[in-house]
N, C-alpha and C positions, 0 to 999 in steps of 0.2 A: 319589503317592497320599496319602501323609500328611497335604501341604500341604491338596489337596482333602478331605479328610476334616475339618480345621478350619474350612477355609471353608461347605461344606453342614452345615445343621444336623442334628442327630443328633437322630434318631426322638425317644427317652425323653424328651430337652429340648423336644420342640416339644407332647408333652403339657403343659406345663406354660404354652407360650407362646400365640398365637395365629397357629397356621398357616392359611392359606384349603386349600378344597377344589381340589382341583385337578379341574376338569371334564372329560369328554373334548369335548363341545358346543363348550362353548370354546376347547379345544385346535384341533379342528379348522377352525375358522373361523379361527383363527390361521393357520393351518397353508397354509390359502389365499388368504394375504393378501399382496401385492407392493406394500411399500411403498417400496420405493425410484424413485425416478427414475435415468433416464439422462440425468448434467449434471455435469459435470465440474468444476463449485462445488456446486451446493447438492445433493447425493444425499437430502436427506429432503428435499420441499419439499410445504407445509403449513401453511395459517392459523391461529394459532391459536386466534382468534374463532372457526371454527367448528367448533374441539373444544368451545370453553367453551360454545356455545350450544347446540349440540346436548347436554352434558350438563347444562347447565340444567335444558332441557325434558325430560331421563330422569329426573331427581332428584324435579321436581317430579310428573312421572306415577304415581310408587311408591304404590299405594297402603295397601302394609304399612306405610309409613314416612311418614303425612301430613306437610308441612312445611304453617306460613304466614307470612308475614315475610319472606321470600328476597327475593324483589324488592324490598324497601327496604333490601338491602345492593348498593350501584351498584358496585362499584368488585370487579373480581372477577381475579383473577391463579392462571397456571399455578404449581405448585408439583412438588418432585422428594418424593411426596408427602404425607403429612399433616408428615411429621417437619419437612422445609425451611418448612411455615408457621409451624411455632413459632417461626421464629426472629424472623420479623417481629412478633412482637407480643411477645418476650426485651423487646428496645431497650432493653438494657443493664442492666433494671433487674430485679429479686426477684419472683419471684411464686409463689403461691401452686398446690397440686395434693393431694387427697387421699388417704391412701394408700388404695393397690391400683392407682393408677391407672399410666400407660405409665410404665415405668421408666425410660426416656431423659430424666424431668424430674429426678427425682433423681441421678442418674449429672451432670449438667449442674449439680448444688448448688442446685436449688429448693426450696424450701420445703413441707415434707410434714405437710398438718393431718388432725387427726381431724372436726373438728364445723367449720361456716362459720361459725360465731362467734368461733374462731380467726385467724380474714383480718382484718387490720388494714381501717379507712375506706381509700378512695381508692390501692388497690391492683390487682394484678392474680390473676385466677385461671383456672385451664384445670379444665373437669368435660368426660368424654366424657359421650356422648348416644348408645345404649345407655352404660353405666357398662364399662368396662373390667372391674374386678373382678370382675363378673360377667354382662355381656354383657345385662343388664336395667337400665331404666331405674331411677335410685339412687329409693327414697321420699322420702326428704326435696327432690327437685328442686323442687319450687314453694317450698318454704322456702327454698332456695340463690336463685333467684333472687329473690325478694321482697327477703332481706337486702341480696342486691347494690347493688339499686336504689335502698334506702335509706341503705345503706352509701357508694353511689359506687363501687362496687367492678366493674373490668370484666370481662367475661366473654369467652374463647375458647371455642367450642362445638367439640368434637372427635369428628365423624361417620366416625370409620375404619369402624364394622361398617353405614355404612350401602350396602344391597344385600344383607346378609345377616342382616335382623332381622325381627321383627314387634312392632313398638313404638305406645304413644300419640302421640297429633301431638304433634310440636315447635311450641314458640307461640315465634316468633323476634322477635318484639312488643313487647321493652323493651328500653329504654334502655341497660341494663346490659350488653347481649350485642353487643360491639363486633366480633366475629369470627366465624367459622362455618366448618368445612373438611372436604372430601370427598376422599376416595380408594377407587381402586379397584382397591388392592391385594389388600383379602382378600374384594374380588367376585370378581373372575377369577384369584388366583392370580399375579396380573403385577407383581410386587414391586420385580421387576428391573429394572423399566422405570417405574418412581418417577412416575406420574401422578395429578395430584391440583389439587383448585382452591380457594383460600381466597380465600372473601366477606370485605368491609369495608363496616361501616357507615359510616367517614371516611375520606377520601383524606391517604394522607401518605406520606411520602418514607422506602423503605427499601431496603436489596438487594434485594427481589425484585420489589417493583414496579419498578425501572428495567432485571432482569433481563427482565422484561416489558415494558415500552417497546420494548427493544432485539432484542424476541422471540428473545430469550436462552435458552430453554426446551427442553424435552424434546421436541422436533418429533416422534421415531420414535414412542413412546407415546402423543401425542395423538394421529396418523395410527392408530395402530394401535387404540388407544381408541374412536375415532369409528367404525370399522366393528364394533367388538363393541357398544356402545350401538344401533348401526342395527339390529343382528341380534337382540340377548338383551335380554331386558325386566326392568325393574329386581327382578322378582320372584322370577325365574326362581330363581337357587342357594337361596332359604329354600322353595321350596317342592314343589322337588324332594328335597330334603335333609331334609326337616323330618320323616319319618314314619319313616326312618332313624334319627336322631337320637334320637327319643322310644325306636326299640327299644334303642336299644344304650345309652340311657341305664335301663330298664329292666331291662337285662341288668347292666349295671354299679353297681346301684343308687343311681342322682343323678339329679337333677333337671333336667329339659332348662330351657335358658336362652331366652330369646328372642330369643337369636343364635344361628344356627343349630349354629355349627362347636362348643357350647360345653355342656357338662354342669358342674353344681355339686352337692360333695358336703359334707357338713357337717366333716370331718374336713383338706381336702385342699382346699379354695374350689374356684374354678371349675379344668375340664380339657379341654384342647382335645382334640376328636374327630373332627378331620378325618381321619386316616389310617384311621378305622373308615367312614367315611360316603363316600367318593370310594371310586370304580369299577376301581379295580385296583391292583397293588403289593400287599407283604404286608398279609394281613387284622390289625386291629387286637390286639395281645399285651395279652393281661390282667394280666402277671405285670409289666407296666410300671408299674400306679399303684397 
């Protein structure tokens, strides 16, 4: 039990992190799902073109979350997910992330700026979309990217919240934004099962696209992906969620985010409120934050 208790994360810790709501909608639509085959080689067998096209077209439907630009990134690959697409756009070299943002770039020795005037010309940088830090689009975004594109500077767009936001459109329209990546990790709580897809503006040769050639991928996840995208519509956890959220951000005096799982206080930044906002398990402990 011990072992398991290191491996599950601990309630107090996940206030501080970004846990998803765990649905029961979704549970149960899970819950009814036979994705195996009877084949005595391939037990998951599944396209995974029509995972990726089918969530195409869920992404593009959102309309809490306008995108425009997506379809001039051609070149689109499964990922194990948001974390495995950084690696393809690492390629070995330094790049640039502001603090607050996922802590896996720093743990990894990148590069942590305050202001975008800090990013050297002709380098690399990752900004999420909501902002990590606090689960709303950063202000200065149109200034990040302006500089970029004058700078030469490329950009990773890191869409982990999106499915559980209410955000301005994303204008994917310059030059400078050479990547773009989804997961639906903390839509549905399926973390475990690491599904996710990073757009390319260029086609170029790395691990995971020839993990993708070789459809190398997370077959059970896309399989099991694709019948929750048929079923649950991109809007569904912010907006079921969202009036939750305002109370208990209310009750705990912060400010709801426009990510849904997320309250920001002035003293303590953003606090994940998912275990106050999902429909069973203990009610949320006050004396935690």
């Amino acid at each position: 039990m011990q072992e398991l208790d290191q491996i599950f994360e601990h309630r107090k810790k996940s206030i501080y992190k970004a846990k998803a709501v765990v649905d029961l909608e979704v549970l149960w639509t899970i819950k009814n799902l036979n994705i195996v085959n009877i084949c005595s080689d391939l037990p998951i067998m599944f396209h995974p073109d029509l995972f990726k096209d089918t969530y195409h077209t869920w992404i593009l439907s959102n309309k809490l979350f306008p995108i425009v630009g997506l379809n001039n990134f051609r070149y689109r690959y499964i990922t194990n997910g948001i974390t495995e697409a950084f690696s393809d756009f690492y390629d070995g070299r330094i790049l640039y992330v502001f603090e607050n943002e996922y802590e896996y770039h720093k743990q990894l020795g990148q590069k942590t700026v305050k202001s975008i005037e800090e990013v050297p010309n002709y380098s690399r940088l990752v900004v999420s979309y909501p902002f990590s830090g606090t689960g709303n689009v950063r202000d200065d975004w149109n200034d990040i990217v302006d500089y970029c594109n004058k700078m030469h500077i490329e950009i990773f767009v890191d869409c982990c919240f999106f499915g559980i936001s209410k955000v301005d459109k994303l204008n994917l329209n310059h030059d400078c934004i050479t990547h773009v990546a989804f997961s639906l990790s903390k839509t549905f709580a399926t973390g475990g099962l690491r599904t996710g897809v990073l757009y390319k503006r260029h086609k170029t040769t790395t691990p995971v696209t020839i993990a993708n050639d070789h459809h190398y991928v997370q077959l059970a996840g896309c399989h099991l992906h694709y019948h929750l995208l048929n079923n649950i519509k991109p809007e569904f956890i912010y907006n079921k969620y969202r009036d939750r959220q305002k109370a208990l951000c209310k009750e705990l005096n912060m400010i709801p985010s426009d990510t849904v799982i997320f309250g920001n206080c002035k003293d303590k930044g953003r606090q994940c409120l998912s275990y106050g906002l999902q429909e069973f398990d203990k009610p949320y402990d006050l004396s935690m934050i």
